[in-house]
Backbone as a ProteinNet text record, in pm:
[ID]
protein_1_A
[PRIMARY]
XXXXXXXXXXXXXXXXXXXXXXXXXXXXXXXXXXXXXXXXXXXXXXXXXXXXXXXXXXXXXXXXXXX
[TERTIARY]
1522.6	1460.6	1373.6	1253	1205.6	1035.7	1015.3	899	908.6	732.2	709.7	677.3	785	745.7	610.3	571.1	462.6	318.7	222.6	142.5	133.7	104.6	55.2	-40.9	-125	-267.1	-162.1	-70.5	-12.2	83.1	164.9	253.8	156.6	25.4	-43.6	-108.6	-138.6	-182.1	-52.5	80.2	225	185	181.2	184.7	30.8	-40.7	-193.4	-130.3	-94.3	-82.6	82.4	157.7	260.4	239.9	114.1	120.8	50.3	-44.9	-168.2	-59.2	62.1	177.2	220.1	232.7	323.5	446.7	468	619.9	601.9	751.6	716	707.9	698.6	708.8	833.4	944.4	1040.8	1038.3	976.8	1070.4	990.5	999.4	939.5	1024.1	1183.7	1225.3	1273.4	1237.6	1291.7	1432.9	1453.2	1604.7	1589.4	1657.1	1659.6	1614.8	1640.9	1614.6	1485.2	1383.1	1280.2	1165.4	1178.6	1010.4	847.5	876.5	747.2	794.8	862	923.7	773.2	797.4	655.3	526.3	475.9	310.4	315.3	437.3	439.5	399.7	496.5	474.5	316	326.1	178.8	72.4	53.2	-65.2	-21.3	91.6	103	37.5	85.7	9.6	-94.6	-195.2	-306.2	-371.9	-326.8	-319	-319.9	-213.2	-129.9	-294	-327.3	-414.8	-571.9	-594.9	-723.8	-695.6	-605.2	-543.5	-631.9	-521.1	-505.7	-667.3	-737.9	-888.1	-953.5	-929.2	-1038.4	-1017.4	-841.8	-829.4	-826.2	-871.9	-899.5	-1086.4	-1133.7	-1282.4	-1356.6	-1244.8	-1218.7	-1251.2	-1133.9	-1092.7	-1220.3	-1253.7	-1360.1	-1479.3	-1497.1	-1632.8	-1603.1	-1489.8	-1462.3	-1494.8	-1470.2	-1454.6	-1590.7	-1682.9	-1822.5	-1885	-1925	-1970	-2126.5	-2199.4	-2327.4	-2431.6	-2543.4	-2614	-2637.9
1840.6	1875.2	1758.2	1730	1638.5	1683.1	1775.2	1860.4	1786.7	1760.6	1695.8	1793.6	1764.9	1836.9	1814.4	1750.7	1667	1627.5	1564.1	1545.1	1382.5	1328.1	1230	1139.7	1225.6	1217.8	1176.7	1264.8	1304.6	1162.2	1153.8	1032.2	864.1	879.4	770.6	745	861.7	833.4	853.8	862.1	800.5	662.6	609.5	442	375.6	483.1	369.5	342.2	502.8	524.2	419.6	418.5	350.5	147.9	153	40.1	-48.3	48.7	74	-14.2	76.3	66	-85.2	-95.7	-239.5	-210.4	-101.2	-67.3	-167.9	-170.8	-273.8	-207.5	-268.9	-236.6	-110.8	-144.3	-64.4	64.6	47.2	141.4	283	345.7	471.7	607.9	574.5	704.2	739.7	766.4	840	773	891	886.8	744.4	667.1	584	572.5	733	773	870.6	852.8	967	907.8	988.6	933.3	869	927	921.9	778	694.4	577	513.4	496.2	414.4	416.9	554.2	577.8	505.7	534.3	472.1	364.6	298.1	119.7	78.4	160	133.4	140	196.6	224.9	204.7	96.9	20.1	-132.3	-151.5	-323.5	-291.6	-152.6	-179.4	-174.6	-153.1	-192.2	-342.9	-373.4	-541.4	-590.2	-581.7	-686.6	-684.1	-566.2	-494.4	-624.3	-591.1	-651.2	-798	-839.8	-1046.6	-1091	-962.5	-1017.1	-1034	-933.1	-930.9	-1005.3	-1048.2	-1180.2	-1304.9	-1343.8	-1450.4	-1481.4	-1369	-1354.4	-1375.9	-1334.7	-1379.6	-1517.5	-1539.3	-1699.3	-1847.6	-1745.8	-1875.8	-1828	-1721.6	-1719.7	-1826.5	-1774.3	-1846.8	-2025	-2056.4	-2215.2	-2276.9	-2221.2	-2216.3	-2242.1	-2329.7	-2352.8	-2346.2	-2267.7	-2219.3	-2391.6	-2340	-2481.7	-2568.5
1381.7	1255.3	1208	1303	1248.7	1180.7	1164.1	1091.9	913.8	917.6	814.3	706	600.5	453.3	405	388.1	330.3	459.5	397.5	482.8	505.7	589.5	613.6	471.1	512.9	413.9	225.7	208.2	96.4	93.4	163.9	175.3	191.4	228.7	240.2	69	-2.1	-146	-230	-193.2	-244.1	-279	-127.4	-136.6	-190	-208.9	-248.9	-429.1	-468.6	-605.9	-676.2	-600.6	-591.8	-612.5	-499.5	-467.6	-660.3	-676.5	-788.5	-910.7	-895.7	-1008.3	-1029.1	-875.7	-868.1	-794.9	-754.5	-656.2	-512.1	-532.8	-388.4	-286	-100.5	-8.3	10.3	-53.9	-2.5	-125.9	-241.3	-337.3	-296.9	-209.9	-124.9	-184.8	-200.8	-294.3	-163.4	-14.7	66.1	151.5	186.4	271.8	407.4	440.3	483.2	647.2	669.6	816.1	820.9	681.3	724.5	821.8	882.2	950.8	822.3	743.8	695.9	589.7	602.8	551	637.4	760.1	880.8	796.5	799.8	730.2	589.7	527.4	385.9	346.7	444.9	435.7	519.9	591.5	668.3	566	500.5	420	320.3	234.3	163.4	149.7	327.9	375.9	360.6	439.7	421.2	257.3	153.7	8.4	1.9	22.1	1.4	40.2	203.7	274.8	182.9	160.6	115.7	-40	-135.3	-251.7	-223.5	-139.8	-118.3	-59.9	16.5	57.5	-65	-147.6	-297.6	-393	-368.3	-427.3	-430	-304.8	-260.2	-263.2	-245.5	-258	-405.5	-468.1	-625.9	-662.1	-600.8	-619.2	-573.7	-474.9	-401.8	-456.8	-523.3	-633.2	-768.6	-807.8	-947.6	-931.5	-780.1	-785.7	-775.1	-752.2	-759.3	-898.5	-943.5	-1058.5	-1102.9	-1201.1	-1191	-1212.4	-1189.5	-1161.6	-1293.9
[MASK]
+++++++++++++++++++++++++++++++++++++++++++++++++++++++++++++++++++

């Protein structure tokens, strides 16, 4: 019984909208053995990484001082 309730697509904007919140890596809500726990966290990091590039891109603008 491993047929997905949900979609992929659906469980990947869980974790964008989740991530948006501030939920961490793990707080997913699902059963400990679901498959769709993987995609979750997967397309959480890719949040996290996307996050830490724009904030670091941030950062090394801000240190730049105008002429």
């Amino acid at each position: 019984m491993s047929d997905q309730i949900i979609s992929i697509a659906m469980i990947e904007e869980k974790a964008r909208r989740a991530f948006n919140r501030g939920a961490g890596r793990d707080e997913h809500g699902f059963n400990w053995h679901s498959p769709a726990i993987e995609a979750w966290q997967a397309e959480w990091d890719r949040c996290a990484l996307a996050w830490h590039a724009a904030t670091q891109l941030q950062a090394q603008v801000a240190k730049v001082s105008p002429p």
